[in-house]
C-alpha positions in Angstrom: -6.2 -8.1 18.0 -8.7 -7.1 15.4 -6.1 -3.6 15.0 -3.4 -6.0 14.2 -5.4 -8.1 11.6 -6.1 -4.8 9.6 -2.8 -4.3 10.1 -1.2 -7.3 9.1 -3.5 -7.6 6.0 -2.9 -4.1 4.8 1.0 -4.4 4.8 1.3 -7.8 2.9 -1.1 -6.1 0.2 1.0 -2.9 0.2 3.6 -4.9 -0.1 2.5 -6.8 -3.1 1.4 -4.0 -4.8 4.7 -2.6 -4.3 6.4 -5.7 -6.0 3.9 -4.6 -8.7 1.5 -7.7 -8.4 -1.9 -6.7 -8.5 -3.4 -8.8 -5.6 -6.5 -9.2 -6.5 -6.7 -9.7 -10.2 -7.2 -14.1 -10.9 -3.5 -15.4 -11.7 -3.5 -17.2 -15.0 -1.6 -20.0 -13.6 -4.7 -21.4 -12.2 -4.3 -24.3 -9.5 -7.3 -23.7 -7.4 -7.8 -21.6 -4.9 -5.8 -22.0 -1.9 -7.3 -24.9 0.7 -6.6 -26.8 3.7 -4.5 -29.9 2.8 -6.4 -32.1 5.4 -10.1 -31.2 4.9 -10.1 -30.1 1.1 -11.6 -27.1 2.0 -10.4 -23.9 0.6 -10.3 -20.6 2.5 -12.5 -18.0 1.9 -12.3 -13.7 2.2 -9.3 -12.3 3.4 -7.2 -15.6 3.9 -7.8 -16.9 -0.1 -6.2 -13.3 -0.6 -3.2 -13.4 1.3 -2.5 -17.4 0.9 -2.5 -16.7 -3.0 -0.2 -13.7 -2.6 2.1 -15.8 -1.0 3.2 -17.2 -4.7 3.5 -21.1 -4.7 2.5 -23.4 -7.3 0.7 -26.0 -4.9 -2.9 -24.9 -3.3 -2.5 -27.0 -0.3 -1.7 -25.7 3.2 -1.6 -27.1 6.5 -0.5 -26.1 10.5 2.7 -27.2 11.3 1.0 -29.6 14.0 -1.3 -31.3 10.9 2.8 -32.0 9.1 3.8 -33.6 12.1 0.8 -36.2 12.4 1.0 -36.8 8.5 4.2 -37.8 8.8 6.5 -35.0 8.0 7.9 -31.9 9.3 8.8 -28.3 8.3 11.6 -27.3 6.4 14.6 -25.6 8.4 14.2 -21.7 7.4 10.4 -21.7 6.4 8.2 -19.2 7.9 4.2 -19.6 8.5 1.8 -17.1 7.1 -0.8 -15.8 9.0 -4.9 -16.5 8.3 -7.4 -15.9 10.7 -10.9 -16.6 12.2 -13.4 -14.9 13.1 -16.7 -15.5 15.2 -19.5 -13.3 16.6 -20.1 -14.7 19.8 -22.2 -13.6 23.2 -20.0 -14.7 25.3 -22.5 -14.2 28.3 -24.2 -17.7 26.8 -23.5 -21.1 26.3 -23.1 -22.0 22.4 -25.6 -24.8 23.1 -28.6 -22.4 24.9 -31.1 -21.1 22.9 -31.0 -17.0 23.0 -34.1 -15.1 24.2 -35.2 -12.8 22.0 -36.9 -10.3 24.2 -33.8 -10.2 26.2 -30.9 -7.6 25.1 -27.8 -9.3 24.3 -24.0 -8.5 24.6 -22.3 -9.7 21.2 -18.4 -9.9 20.7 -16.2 -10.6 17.5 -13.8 -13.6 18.7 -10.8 -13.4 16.5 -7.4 -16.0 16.3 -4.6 -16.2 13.9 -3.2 -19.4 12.6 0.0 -19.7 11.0 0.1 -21.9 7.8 2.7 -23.5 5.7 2.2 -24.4 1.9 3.0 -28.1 0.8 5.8 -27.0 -0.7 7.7 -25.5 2.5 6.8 -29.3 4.3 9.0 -32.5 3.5 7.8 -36.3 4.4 4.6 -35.2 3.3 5.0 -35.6 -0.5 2.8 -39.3 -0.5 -0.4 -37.5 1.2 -0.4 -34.1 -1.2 -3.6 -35.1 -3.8 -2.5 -34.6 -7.3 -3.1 -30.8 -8.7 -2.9 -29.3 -12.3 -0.7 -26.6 -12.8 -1.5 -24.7 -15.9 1.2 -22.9 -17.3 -0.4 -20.5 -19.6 0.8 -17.1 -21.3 -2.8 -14.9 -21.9 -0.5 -12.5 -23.3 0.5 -14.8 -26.3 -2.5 -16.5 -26.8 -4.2 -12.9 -27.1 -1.5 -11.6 -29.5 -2.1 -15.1 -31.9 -6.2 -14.3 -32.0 -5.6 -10.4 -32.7 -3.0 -11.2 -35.6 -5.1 -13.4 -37.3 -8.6 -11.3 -37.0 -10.0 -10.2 -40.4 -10.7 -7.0 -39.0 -8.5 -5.4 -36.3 -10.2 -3.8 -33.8 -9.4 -0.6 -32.6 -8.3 -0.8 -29.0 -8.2 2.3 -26.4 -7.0 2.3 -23.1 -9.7 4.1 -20.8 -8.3 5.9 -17.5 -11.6 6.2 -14.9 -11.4 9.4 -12.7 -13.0 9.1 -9.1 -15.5 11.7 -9.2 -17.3 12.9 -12.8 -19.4 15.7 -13.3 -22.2 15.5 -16.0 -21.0 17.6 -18.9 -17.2 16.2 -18.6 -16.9 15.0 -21.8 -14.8 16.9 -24.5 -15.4 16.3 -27.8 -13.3 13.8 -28.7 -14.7 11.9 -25.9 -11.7 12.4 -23.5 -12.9 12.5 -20.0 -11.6 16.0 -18.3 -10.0 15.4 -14.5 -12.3 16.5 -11.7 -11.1 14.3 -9.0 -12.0 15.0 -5.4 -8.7 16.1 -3.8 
């Protein structure tokens, strides 16, 4: 399972990247991170990641079982997206004993996938969705408006950052020479 997780995660990223999203830079469009329409809780690591890449508006996801008890249902031609949880577990005791220390134990990573659906792939639902803000914002115009009106212009340089630098690299002009590891 684990093989299929990397897997899985690796491709929707490539993917992304691909699109030419850059998956793990903050969107501007800000409307919290993505959580759990029934428990408020937002997921953490890996799933935040590829629940955000999944590009809706609305934060809030749930199973398709959790749509059904709230009243509503799935629409025709959505598909889930995966999450997943993990556990280290010894699965030679009971969660409730207390380990031995002196005693060597056998310890296991428990993994299982869920498959979500965003709010906005549910209908009947609408009534139990908790208000969110979207915030449509354009960094890239705001940013223009403060440089245009600056007093002094700053000079502003692009900086490319090689994977492997050896002291003495520098040119004069400051220029950083390639001496990437192949």
């Amino acid at each position: 399972m684990s093989g299929y997780i990397f897997k899985h995660v690796t491709d929707k990223i490539l993917e992304q990247l691909k699109k030419g999203n850059v998956v793990w830079k903050k969107p501007w469009a800000d409307n919290g991170p993505p959580r759990n329409l029934v428990s408020k809780r937002p997921y953490s690591g890996i799933n935040s990641l590829l629940l955000a890449m999944a590009g809706y508006a609305a934060p809030f996801w749930t199973t398709k079982e959790s749509a059904v008890k709230l009243g509503g249902r799935i629409r025709d031609n959505e598909f889930p997206h995966q999450v997943f949880f993990w556990k280290i577990i010894n699965p030679d005791e009971p969660e409730n004993e207390k380990r031995d220390e002196n005693k060597e134990t056998r310890l296991e990573i428990f993994y299982k996938a869920y498959h979500l659906f965003n709010v906005e792939q549910c209908e009947g639902i609408e009534k139990k969705i908790p208000p969110f803000v979207f915030k449509d914002f354009n960094p890239i115009d705001k940013c223009d408006a403060i440089l245009k009106n600056m007093p002094v212009f700053p000079n502003i340089m692009e900086m490319v950052i090689y994977r492997y630098l050896v002291k003495n690299d520098y040119t004069d002009d400051n220029e950083c020479r390639d001496r990437s590891i192949p």
